[in-house]
C-alpha positions as CSV (number, residue, x, y, z in Angstrom):
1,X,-2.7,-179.3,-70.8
2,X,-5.2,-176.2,-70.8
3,X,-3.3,-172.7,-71.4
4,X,-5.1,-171.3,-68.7
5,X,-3.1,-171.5,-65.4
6,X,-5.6,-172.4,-62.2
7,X,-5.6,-170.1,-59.4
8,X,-3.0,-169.7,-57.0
9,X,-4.2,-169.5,-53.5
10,X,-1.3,-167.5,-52.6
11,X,-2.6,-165.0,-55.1
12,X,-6.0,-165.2,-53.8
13,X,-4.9,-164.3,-50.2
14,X,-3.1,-161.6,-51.3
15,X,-6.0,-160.4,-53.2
16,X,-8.4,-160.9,-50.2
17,X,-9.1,-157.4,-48.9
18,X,-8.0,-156.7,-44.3
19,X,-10.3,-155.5,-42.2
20,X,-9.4,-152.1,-41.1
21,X,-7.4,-152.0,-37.8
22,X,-8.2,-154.7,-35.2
23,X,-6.2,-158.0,-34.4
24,X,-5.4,-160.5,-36.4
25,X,-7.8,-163.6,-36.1
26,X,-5.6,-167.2,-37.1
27,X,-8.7,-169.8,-38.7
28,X,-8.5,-173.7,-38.0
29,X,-5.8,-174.1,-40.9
30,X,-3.8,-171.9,-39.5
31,X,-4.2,-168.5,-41.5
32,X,-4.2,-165.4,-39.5
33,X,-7.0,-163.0,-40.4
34,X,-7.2,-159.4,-38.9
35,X,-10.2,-159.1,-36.6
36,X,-11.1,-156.5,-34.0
37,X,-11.0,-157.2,-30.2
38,X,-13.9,-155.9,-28.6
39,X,-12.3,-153.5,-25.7
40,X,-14.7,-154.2,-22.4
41,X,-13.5,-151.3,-20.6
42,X,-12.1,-147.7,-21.6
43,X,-8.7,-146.1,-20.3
44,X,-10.0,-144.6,-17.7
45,X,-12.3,-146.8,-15.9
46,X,-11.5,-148.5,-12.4
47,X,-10.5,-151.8,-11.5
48,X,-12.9,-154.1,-11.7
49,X,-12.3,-155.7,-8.2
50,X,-13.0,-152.6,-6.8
51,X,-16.5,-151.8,-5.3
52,X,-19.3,-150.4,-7.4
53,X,-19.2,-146.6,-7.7
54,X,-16.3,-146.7,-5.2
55,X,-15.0,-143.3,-4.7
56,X,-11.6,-142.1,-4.6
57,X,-12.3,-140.6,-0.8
58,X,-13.5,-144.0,0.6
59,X,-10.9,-145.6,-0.6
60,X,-8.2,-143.2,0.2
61,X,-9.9,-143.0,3.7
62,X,-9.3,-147.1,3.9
63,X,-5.9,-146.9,3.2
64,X,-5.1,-144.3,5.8
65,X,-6.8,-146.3,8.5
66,X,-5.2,-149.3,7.2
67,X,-1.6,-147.6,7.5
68,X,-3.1,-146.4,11.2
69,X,-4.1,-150.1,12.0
70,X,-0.4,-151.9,11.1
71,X,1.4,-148.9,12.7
72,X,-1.2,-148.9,16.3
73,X,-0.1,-153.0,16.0
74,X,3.3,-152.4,16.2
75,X,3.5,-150.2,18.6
76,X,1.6,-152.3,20.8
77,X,4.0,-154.9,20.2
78,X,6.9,-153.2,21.0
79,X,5.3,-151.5,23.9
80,X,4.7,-154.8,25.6
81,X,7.8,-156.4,25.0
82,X,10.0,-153.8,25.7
83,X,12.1,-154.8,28.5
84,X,11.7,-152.3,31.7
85,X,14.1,-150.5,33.2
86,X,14.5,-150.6,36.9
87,X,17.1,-148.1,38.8
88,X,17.8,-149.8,42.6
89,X,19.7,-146.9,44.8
90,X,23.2,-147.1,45.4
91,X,24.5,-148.3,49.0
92,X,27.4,-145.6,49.9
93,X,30.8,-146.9,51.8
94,X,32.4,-143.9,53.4
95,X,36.0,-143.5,53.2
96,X,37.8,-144.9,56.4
97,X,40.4,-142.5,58.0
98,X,44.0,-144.0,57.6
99,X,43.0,-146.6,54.9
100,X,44.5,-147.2,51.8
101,X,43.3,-148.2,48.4
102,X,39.4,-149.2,47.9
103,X,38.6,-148.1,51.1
104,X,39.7,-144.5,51.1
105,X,37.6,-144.1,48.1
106,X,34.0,-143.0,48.2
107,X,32.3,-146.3,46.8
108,X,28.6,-147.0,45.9
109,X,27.1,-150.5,45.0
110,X,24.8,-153.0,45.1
111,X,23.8,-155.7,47.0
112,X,24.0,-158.6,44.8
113,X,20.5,-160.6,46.0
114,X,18.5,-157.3,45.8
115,X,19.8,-156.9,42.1
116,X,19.2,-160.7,41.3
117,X,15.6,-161.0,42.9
118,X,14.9,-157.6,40.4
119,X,16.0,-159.2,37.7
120,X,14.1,-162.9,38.3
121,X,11.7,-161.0,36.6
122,X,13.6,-160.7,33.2
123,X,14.4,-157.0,33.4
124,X,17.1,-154.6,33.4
125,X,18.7,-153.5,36.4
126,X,20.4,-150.0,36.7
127,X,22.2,-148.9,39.9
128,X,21.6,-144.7,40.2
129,X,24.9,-143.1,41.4
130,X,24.6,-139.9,43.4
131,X,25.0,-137.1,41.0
132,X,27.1,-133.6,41.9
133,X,26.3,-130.8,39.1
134,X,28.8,-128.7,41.5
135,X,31.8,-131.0,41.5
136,X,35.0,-129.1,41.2
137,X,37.0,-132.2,39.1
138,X,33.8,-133.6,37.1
139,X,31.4,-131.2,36.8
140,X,28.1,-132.2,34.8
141,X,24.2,-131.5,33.8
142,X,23.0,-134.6,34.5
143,X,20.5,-134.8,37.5
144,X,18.6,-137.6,39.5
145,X,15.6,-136.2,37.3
146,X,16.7,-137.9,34.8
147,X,17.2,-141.0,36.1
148,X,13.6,-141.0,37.3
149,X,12.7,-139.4,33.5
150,X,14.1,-142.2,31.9
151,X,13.8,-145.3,34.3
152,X,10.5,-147.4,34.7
153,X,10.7,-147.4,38.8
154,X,12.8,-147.1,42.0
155,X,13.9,-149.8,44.5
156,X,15.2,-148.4,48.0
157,X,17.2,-151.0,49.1
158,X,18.6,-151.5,52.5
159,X,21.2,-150.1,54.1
160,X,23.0,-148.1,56.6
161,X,20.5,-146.2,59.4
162,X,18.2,-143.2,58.2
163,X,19.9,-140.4,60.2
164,X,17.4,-138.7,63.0
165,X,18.8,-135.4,61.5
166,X,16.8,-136.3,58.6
167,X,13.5,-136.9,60.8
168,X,14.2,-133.5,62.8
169,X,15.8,-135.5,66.0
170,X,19.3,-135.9,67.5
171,X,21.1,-138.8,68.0
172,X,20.2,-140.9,71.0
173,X,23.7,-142.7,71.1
174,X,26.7,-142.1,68.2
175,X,26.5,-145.5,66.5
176,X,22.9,-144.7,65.2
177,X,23.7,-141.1,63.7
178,X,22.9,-143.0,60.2
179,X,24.0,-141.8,57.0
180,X,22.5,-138.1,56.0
181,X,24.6,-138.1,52.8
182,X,22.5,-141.0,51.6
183,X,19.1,-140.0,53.3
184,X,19.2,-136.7,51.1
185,X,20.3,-138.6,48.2
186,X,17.9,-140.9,48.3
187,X,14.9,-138.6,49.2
188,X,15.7,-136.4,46.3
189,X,15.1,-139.9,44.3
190,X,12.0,-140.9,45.8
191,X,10.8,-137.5,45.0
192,X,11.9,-137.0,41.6
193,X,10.3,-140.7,41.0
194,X,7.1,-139.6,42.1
195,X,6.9,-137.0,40.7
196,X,7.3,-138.4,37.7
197,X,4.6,-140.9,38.3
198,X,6.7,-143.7,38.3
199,X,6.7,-146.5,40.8
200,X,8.1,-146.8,43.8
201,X,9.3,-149.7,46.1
202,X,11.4,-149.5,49.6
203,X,13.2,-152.8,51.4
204,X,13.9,-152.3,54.9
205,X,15.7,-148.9,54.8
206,X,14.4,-147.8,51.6
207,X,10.5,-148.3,53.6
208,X,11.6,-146.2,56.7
209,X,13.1,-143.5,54.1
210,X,9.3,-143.1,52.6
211,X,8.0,-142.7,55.9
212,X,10.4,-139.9,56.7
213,X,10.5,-138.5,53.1
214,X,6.6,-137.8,54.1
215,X,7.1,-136.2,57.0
216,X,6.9,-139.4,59.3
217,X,9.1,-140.4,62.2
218,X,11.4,-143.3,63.3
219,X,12.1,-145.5,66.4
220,X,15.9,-144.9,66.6
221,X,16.7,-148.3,68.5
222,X,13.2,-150.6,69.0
223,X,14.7,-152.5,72.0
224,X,15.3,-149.1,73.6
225,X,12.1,-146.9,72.6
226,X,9.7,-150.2,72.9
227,X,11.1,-152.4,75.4
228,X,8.1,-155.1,75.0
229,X,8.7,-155.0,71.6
230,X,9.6,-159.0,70.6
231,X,13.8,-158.9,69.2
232,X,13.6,-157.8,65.4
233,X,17.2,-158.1,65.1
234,X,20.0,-160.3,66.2
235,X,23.3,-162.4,65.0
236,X,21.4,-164.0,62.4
237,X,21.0,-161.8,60.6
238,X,18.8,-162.6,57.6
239,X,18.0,-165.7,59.2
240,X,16.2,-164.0,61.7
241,X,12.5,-164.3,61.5
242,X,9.1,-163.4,62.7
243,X,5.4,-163.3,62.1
244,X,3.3,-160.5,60.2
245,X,-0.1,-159.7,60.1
246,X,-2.1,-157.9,57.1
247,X,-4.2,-155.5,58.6
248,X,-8.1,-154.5,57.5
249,X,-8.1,-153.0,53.9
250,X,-4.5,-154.2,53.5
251,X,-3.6,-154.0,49.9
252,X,-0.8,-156.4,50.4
253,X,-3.5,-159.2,51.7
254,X,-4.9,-159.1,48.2
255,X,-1.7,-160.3,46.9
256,X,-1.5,-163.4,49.6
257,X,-5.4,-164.8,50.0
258,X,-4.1,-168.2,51.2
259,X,-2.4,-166.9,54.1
260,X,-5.2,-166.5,56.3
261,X,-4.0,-162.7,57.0
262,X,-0.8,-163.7,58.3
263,X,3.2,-164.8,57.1
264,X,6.2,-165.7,58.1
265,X,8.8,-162.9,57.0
266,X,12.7,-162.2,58.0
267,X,13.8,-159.1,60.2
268,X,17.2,-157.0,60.5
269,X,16.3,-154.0,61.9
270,X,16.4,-152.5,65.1
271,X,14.9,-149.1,63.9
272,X,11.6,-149.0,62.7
273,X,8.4,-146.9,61.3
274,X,7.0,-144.7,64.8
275,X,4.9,-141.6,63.4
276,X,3.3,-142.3,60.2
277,X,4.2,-139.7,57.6
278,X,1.5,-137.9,55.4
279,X,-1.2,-139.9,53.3
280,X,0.7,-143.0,54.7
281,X,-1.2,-145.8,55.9
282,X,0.0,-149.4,57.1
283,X,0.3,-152.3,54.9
284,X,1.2,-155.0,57.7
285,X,2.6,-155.3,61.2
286,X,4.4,-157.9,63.5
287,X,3.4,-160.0,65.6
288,X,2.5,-159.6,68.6
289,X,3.8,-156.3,69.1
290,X,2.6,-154.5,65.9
291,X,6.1,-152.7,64.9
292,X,5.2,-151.4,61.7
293,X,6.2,-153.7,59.1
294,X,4.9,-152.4,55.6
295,X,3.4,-148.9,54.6
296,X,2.0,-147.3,51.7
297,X,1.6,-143.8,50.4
298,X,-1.7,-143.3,49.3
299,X,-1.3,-140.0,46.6
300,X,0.9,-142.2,44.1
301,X,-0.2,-144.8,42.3
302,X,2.4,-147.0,43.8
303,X,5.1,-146.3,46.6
304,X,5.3,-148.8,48.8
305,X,7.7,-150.1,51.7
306,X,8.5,-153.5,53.3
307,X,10.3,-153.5,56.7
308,X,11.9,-156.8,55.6
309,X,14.0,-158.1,53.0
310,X,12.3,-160.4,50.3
311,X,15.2,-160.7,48.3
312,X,16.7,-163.3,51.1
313,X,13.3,-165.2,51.3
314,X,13.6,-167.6,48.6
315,X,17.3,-169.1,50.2
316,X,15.4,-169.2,53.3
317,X,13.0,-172.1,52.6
318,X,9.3,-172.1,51.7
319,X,8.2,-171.7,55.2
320,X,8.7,-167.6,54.3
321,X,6.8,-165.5,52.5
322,X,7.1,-166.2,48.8
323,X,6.9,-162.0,47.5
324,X,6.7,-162.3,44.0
325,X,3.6,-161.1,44.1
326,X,4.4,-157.9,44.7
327,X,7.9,-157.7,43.3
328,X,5.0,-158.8,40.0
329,X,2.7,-155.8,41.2
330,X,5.1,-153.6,41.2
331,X,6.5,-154.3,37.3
332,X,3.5,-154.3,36.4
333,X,2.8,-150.8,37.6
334,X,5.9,-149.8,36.2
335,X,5.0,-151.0,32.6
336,X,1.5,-148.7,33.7
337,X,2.8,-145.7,34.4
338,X,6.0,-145.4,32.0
339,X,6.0,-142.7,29.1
């Protein structure tokens, strides 16, 4: 046995001088050896999948316009699909002398097909009370102009007779002395609607009320002020029906090019459109007399009237004028004009 001891490779590792600073490197048996990773880009240089000499303006510019983009998107997806708002004017009952309970109350409501063939559409309905910033019991701030401010448009429906107070006349007989506390309620909403810009549509009433609200005229009684006039009223009611043409330049025509120019359309009304009021012009007319049976003002971007009631069409068979087409044009002005 020599005296000499042989190495110990523990000793010579020990003895094996580090590389200064770097990582350590482990060989194929296992040893780790210090060993410098080469750094391939300093502190402060830029992401590599950014572009080449990229500057910090572009890219702050692309990430504003990309904020811009996902917030224009969402706006325009909530603007289409908000649901719109459509006010319908309240019909008023009048308190009866001597009654009791509901009826010596002042009431307002709807009619419950004008409401429904509204909302066939899928929007909201809203019936606009009158409003009385005076009143001695309730007193408020809140005025048709906000209605009209906040709603997407007006339906007019029908109703009770336009007074001929309203139109500057008197009374040919009592029974058709109308209703001037809803003529001025109601003009002050048409007005206030467009004046806001917002659309406009009048059924039966609600069309001779635009005609007068712009200065036009009415027919109290058309058996008595036309007496070749054909019946436009009788004990059915809104079974009652006749036939309409569409004028030359008709707007409503567009709506209706398979109908040759003419329809089949229910009446109820024995007062009617006589003097056309300003910037109105005719829409469509019976047959064959021509009582005026649909009218549009021409200064708005859409206020229009119908003579009849095409809410009662659809239980009336198919042989009537199906008008969703412009029930249609009308939302769609609505969703035009809001803001």
């Amino acid at each position: 046995m020599s005296d000499i001891d042989p190495p110990n490779p523990a000793d010579a590792d020990q003895a094996a001088p580090r590389p200064e600073g770097g990582a350590e490197r482990r060989t194929d048996k296992g040893a780790s050896h210090p060993e410098r990773i080469p750094d391939r880009r300093s502190a402060d240089s830029a992401p590599r999948y950014l572009k080449e000499n990229d500057t910090p303006f572009a890219l702050g510019w692309r990430v504003v316009m990309a904020r811009y983009r996902a917030m224009r998107d969402k706006a325009g997806r909530d603007f289409m699909r908000r649901t719109l708002r459509i006010g319908i004017s309240a019909r008023i009952f009048h308190p009866e002398p001597g009654s009791t309970g509901l009826r010596s109350k002042n009431l307002q409501y709807l009619e419950e097909s004008i409401a429904q063939w509204v909302m066939s559409r899928d929007v909201l309905v809203f019936m606009i009370p009158t409003v009385n910033t005076g009143g001695l019991l309730h007193p408020s701030n809140i005025t048709l102009r906000h209605y009209a401010r906040h709603l997407d448009g007006l339906v007019l429906q029908g109703g009770a007779d336009v007074s001929p107070q309203t139109y500057s006349e008197a009374a040919t007989r009592p029974e058709w002395n109308g209703d001037r506390a809803r003529d001025l309620y109601e003009l002050e909403l048409l007005h206030e609607f467009v004046d806001a810009g917002k659309p406009v549509l009048g059924i039966c009433r609600g069309c001779q009320l635009i005609n007068v609200g712009f200065g036009g005229t009415l027919y109290q009684d058309i058996a008595s002020d036309v007496p070749d006039a054909a019946e436009h009223v009788n004990s059915l009611y809104d079974s009652h029906r006749h036939t309409i043409a569409f004028p030359k330049g008709s707007t409503l025509a567009s709506l209706f090019p398979k109908n040759t120019g003419e329809a089949l359309v229910n009446s109820i009304h024995h007062q009617a459109v006589k003097e056309l009021g300003r910037d109105i012009t005719i829409e469509a007319v019976s047959q064959p007399d021509n009582i005026v049976e649909a009218i549009r003002y021409q200064r708005a971007h859409f206020v229009v009237g119908l003579q009849w009631h095409p809410e009662f069409h659809s239980a009336g068979g198919v042989e009537l004028l199906d008008c969703t087409p412009i029930l249609d044009n009308f939302l769609r002005a609505a969703r035009e004009t809001r803001f």
